[in-house]
N, C-alpha and C positions, 0 to 999 in steps of 0.2 A: 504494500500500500504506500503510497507516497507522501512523503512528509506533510503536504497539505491539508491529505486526508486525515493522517492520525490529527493535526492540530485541530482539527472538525472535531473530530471524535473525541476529544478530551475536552473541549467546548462545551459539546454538549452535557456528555459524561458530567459534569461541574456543574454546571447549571441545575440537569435535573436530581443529583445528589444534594442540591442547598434546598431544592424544592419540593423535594418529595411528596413532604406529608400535606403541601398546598396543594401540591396539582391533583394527587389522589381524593382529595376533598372533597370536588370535583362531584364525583358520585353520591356522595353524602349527604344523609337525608336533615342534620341536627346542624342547619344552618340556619344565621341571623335574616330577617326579610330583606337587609340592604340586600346578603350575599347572595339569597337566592337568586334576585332582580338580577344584579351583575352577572352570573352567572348564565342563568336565562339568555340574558342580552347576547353576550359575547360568546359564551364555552357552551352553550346550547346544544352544536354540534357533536361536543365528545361526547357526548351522554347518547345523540340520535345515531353515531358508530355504531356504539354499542347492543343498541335494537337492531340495527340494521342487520351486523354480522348472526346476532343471534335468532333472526330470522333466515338467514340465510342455512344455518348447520340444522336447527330445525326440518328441515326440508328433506335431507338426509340421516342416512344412518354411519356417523365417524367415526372410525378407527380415531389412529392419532393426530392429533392438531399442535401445529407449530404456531406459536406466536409472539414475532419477530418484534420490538420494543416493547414490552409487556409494562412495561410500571411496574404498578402495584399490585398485579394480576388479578384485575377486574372484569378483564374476557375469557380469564381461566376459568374464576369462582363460578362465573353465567354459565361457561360452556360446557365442562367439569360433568354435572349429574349427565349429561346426553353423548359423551364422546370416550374412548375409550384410555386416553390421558393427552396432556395438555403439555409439552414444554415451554417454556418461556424466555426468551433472553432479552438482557437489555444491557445498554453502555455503563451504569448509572450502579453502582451498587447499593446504593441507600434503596434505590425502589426496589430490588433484586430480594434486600432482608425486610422488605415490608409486605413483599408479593409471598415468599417463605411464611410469615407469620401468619399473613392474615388464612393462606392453603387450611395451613394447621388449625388454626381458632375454625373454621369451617368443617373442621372434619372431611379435607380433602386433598392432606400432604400423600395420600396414596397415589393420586390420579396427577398430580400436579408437582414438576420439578421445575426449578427455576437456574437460570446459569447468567451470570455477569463476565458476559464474552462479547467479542467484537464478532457480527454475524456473518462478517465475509470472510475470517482465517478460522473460522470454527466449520468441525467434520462431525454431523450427528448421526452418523452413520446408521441412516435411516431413512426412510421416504414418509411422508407425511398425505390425507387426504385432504387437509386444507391446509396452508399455507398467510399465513397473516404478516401483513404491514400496516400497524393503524396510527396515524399519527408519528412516522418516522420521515418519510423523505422532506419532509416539513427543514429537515435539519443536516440534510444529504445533498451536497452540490453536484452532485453526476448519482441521479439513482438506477440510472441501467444496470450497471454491476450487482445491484444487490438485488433488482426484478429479476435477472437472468440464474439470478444464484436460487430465490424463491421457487422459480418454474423448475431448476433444477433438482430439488431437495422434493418438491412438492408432488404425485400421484394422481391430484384428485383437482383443488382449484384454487387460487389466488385471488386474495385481497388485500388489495395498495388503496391507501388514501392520500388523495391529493389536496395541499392548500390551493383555492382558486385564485389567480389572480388577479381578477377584478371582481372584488369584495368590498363594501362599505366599510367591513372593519381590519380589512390589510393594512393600511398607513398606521394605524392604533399596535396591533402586534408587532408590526416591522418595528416601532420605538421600542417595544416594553422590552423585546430579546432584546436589540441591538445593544440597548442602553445597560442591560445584563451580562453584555459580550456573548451571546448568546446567537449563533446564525441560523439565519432562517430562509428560505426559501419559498417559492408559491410559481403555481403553474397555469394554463391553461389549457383548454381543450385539444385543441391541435398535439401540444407538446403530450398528454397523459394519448393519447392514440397514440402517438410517433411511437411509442415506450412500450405499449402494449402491443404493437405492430412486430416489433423486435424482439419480442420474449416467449410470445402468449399465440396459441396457436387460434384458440377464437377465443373473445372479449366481449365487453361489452361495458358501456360510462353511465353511471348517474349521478346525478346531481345532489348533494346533499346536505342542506345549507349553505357552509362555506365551503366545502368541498366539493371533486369531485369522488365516486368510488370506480375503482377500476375494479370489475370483476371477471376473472379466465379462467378460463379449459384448459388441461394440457389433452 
């Protein structure tokens, strides 16, 4: 990987280890009315991921499911009772031992292992029926390497999420990272097809809030 890349990855790594226990809040129900409001407002979207994908494994019957920036493994805990186990990796190791705990406190460290590895020199030596990216290229300046690495590992189907680039609240998160040192990227349509042209044998985009969702077939 080239220098640039790791300073990406340590970037972000830093970032979401100071923030952990905010951003996993996130899904949490014992919040004040301002933060629900803001929340709503702005992060509205990581909560409709969340439905989204679990609509999606619903549909099927899952062996094992990879999922590529996991956090605080809140698409494990959902996805966990219907799939046959869950890995999880992310740059970040505070979310890595909050995703470990919360498995546990759930009564589902059986089904759910978690790993704080960089997901393109890491060998799971294994093939996966779905394949997850939710909320990572967000933080990835070239994400082909890591869609082609997805379609690679993956059996069954891929899910990449895309930040849109023409969003009413891009100029607001473009400050709140940057100002964090914290990089962030955003796409459009055209570019999330180009990407899934390259990887993905058939596809297909929707829209959802500020994203878009990339979903393939191998």
């Amino acid at each position: 990987m080239k220098s640039s890349q790791l300073r990406e990855g340590d970037q972000v790594a830093r970032y979401f280890d100071e923030n952990a226990r905010s951003f996993d809040s996130i899904y949490g129900t014992d919040k004040s009315t301002l933060r629900r409001w803001r929340d709503r407002l702005t992060r509205g979207t990581v909560l409709q991921r969340l439905e989204f994908v679990n609509d999606l494994a619903s549909r099927n019957r899952l062996g094992p499911v990879l999922d590529v920036g996991c956090g605080g493994g809140r698409f494990a805990l959902r996805l966990a009772p219907r799939v046959s186990k869950i890995v999880g990796i992310d740059f970040a190791p505070e979310m890595i031992a909050l995703a470990q705990r919360m498995a546990a406190e759930a009564g589902l460290g059986d089904k759910c292992t978690f790993h704080a590895v960089d997901f393109l020199t890491w060998d799971p030596g294994e093939t996966f029926d779905m394949a997850l990216a939710i909320g990572v290229v967000d933080y990835v300046s070239d994400p082909q390497p890591l869609l082609a690495k997805l379609a690679s590992v993956s059996g069954g189907s891929v899910v990449v999420s895309f930040p849109r680039r023409w969003h009413a609240l891009v100029p607001l998160r473009w400050a709140r990272l940057r100002a964090n040192r914290c990089p962030v990227f955003f796409y459009d349509r055209r570019q999330v097809e180009g990407l899934g042209r390259a990887s993905l044998e058939r596809y297909r985009i929707e829209k959802l809030g500020r994203d878009y969702m990339l979903v393939g077939n191998l």
